[in-house]
C-alpha positions as CSV (number, residue, x, y, z in Angstrom):
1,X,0.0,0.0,0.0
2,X,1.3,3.8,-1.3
3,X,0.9,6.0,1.9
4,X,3.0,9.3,1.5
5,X,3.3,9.8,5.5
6,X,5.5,7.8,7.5
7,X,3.2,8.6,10.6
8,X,0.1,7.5,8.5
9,X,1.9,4.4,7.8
10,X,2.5,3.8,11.2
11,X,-1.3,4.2,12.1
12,X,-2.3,2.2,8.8
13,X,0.2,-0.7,10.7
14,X,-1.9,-0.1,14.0
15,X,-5.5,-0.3,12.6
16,X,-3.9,-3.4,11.0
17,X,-3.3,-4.9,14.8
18,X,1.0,-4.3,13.8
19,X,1.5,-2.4,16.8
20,X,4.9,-0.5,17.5
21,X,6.6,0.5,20.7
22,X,7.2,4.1,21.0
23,X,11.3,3.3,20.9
24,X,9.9,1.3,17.7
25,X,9.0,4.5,16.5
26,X,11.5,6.5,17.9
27,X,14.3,4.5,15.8
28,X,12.4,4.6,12.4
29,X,12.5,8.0,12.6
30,X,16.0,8.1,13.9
31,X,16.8,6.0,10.6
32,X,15.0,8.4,8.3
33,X,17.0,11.4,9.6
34,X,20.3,9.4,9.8
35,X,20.2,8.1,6.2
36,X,18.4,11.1,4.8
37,X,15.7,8.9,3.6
38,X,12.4,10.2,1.6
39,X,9.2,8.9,3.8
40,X,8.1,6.6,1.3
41,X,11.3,5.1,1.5
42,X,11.3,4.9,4.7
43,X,7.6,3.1,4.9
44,X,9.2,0.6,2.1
45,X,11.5,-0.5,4.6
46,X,9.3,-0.9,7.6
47,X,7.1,-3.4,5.2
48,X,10.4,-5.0,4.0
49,X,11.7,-5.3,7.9
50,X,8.3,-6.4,8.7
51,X,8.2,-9.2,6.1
52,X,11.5,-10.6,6.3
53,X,12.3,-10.5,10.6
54,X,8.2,-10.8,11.2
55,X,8.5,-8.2,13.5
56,X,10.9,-4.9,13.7
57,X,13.8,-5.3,14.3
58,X,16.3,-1.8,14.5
59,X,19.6,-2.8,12.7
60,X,17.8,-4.8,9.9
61,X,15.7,-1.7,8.6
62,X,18.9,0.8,8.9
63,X,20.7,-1.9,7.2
64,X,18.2,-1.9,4.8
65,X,17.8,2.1,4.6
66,X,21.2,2.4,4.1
67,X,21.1,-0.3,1.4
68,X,19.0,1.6,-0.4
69,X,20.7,4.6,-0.4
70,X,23.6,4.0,-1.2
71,X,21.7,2.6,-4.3
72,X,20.7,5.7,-5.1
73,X,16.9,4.9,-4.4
74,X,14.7,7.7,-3.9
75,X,11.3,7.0,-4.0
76,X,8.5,4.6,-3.9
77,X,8.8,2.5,-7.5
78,X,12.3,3.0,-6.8
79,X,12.4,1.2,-3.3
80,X,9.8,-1.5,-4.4
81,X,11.5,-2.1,-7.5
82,X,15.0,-2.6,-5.2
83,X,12.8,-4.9,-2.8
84,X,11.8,-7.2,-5.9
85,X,14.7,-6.7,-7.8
86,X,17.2,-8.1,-5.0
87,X,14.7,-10.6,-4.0
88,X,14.9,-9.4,-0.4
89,X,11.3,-10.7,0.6
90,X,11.3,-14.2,-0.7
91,X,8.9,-15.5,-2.5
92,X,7.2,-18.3,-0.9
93,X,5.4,-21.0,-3.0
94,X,2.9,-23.2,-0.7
95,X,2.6,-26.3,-2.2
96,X,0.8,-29.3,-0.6
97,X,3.1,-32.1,0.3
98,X,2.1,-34.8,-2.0
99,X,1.7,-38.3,-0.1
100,X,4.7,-40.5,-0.6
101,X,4.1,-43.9,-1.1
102,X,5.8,-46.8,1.5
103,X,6.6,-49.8,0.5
């Protein structure tokens, strides 16, 4: 989802039952100001941290932050297109175990 706000993203999380600590919230924007990141790529690496650790987790999203800007990303399409294009959030296939026959 495209939300422009890093503080409506964080209330989009809430009213989704993602609920962050204060020093959750505290470090994101700590992040944002230490990597000079755009809010929207900011709010592409929560929902990358998110996804990836299940939960947040600090030095994976500034990891991730920094990742991205030392790619030069800059935006949303950019940051989404890094996400996919580095396969960062793995694509899962869920397939039914088929029953193997015993002998």
């Amino acid at each position: 989802m495209h939300i422009d706000s890093t503080g409506n993203y964080i209330e989009f999380l809430s009213s989704k039952g993602i609920h962050l600590t204060e020093n959750h919230i505290a470090f994101i924007y700590f992040g944002k100001k230490y990597t000079d990141s755009d809010e929207e790529v900011v709010n592409v690496a929560i929902e990358t941290t998110l996804k990836v650790q299940v939960k947040f987790e600090g030095s994976y999203y500034i990891a991730l932050l920094e990742t991205m800007k030392q790619a030069g990303v800059e935006n949303y399409f950019e940051a989404k297109r890094f996400v996919r294009k580095n396969r960062i959030v793995p694509k899962t296939l869920h397939k039914e175990k088929q029953p193997q026959n015993s002998i």
